[in-house]
C-alpha positions in Angstrom: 48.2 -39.0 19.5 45.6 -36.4 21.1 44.9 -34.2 18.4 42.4 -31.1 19.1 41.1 -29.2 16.1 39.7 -25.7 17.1 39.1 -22.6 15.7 37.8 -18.9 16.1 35.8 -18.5 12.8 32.9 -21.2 11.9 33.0 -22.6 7.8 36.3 -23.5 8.0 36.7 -27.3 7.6 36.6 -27.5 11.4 34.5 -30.5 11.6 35.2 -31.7 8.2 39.0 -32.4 9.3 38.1 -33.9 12.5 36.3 -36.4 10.6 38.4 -37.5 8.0 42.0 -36.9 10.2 40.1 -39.4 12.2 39.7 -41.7 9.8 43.5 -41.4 8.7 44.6 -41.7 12.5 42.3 -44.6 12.8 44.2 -47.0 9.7 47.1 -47.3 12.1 45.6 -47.7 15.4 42.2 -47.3 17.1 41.1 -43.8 16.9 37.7 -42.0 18.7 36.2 -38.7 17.7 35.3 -36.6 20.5 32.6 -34.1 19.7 32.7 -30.9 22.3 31.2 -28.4 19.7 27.9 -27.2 20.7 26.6 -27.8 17.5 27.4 -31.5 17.7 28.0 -31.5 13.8 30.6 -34.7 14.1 27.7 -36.7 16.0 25.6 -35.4 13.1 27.8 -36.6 10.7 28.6 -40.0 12.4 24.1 -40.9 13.2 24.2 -42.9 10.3 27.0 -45.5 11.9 28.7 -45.1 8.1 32.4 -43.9 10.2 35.0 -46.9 10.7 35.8 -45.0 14.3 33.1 -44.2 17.1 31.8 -40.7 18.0 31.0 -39.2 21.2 30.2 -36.0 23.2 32.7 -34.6 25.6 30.6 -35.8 28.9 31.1 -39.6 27.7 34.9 -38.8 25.7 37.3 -38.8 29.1 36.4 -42.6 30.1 35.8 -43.7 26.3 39.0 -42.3 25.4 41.3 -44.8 27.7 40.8 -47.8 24.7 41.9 -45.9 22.2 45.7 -45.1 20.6 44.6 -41.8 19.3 41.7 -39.2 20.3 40.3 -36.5 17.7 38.5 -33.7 19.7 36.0 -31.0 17.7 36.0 -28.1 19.7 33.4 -25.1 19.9 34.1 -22.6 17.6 35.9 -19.3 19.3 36.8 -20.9 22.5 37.2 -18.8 25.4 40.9 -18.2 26.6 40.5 -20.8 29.7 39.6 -23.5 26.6 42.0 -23.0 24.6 45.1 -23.2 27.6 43.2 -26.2 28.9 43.0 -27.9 25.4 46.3 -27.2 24.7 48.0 -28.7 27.8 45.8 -31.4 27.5 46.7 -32.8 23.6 50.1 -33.2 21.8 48.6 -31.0 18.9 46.4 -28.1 18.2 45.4 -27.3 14.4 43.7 -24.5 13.4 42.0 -24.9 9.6 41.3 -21.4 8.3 40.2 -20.7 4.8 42.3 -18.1 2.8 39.6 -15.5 2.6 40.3 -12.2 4.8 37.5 -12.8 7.1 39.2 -16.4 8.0 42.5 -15.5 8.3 41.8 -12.4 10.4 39.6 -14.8 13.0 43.1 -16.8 12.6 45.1 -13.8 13.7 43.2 -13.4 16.7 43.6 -17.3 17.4 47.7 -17.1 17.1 47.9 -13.8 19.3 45.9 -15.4 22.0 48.1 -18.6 21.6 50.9 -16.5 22.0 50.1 -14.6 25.0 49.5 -17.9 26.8 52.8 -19.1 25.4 51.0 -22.0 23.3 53.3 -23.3 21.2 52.2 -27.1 19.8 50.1 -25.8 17.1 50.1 -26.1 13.8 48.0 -24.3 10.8 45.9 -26.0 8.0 44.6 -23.9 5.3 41.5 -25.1 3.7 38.6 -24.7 1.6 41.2 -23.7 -1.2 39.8 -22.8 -4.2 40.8 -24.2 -7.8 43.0 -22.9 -10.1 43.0 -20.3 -11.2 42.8 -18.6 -8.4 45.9 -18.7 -6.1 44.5 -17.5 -2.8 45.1 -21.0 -1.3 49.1 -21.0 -1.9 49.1 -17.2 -1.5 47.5 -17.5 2.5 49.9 -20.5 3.0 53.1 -18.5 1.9 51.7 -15.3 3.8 51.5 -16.9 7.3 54.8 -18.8 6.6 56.4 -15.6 5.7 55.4 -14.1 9.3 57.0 -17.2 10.7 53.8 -19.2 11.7 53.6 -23.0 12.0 51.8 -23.4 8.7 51.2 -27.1 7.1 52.4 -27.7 3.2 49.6 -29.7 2.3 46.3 -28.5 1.9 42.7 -28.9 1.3 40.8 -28.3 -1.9 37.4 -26.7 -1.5 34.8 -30.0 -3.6 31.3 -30.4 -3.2 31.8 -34.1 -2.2 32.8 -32.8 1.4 28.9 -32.1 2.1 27.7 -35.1 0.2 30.0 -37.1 2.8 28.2 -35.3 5.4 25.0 -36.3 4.2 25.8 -39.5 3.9 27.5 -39.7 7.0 30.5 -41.4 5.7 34.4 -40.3 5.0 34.6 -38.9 1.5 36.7 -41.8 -0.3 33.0 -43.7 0.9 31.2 -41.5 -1.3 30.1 -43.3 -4.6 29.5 -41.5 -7.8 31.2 -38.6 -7.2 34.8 -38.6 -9.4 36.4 -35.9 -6.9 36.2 -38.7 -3.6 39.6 -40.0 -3.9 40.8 -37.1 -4.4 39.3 -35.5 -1.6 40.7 -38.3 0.5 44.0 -37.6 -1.0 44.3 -34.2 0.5 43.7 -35.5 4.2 45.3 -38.3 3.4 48.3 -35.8 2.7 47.9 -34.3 5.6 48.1 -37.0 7.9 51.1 -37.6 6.4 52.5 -34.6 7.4 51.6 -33.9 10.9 52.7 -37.3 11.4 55.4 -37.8 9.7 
């Protein structure tokens, strides 16, 4: 599977989902992260050699990719229109993460209209960053954008603090030790792995 995670908004688990979907991809087969955001936040995230898959920047992903069953590309956030047609012919999936607040899922609305107008169609939504209960915003943005008959994913991901602690350490989050919410956190990519490849 090529599977390219992009988005228009930054703070939306862009990264974070490249990472751990990854690491999910990777239990089956050999699986490589290609980092082509600007901000290099996967390589970041991967300097401390802690991630059971390598990490590399675009310039070295098109050779390093041909020993590898799946490839995970981090894109730039708001690509320009040429990126996004490019990306999309060139992977079996595009997922867009959004968070349920209004500023995300407006960047989001953006991101399916220019999808639409190029005739994009193997995307799929993930909504993130969902708070806890009580609050429903995460189920109620899920059953909004199914409702206007957009490609949204079931599962989704809770909004925990061991996300940046992963980061920090440079690991996957079921790696983190300590922290009581790490399987968990696991669980919920886990979840969706299941899903898209199910």
């Amino acid at each position: 599977m090529i599977l390219t995670i992009t988005a228009f908004k930054g703070g939306v688990g862009k990264t974070t989902s490249a990472v751990h979907l990854a690491a999910y991809l990777n239990q089956s087969a050999p699986t490589i992260l290609i980092d082509g955001d600007l901000n290099r936040s996967a390589l970041l995230w991967a300097s401390k050699g802690n991630l059971p898959y390598p990490v590399v920047d675009e310039r070295e992903g098109i050779r390093a990719a041909r020993k590898y069953e799946h490839v995970v590309i981090d894109t730039p956030a708001r690509p320009e229109v040429e990126e996004i047609k490019s990306l999309s012919r060139g992977c079996d999936l595009l997922l867009l993460p959004t968070s349920p607040d209004v500023l995300a899922m407006g960047a989001l609305k953006s991101n399916v209209q220019t999808l639409r107008q190029l005739d994009i169609q193997n995307y799929k939504i993930l909504v993130t960053i969902v708070p806890p209960k009580p609050s429903t915003a995460g189920p109620e943005a899920r059953d909004f954008l199914e409702g206007v008959g957009l490609p949204v994913l079931d599962q989704m991901v809770r909004r925990l603090a061991v996300y940046p602690k992963a980061a920090l350490e440079g690991c996957i989050v079921s790696e983190v030790k300590g922290d009581r919410y790490s399987g968990i956190a696991w669980n919920n990519y886990r979840a969706v792995g299941d899903e898209l490849c199910g």
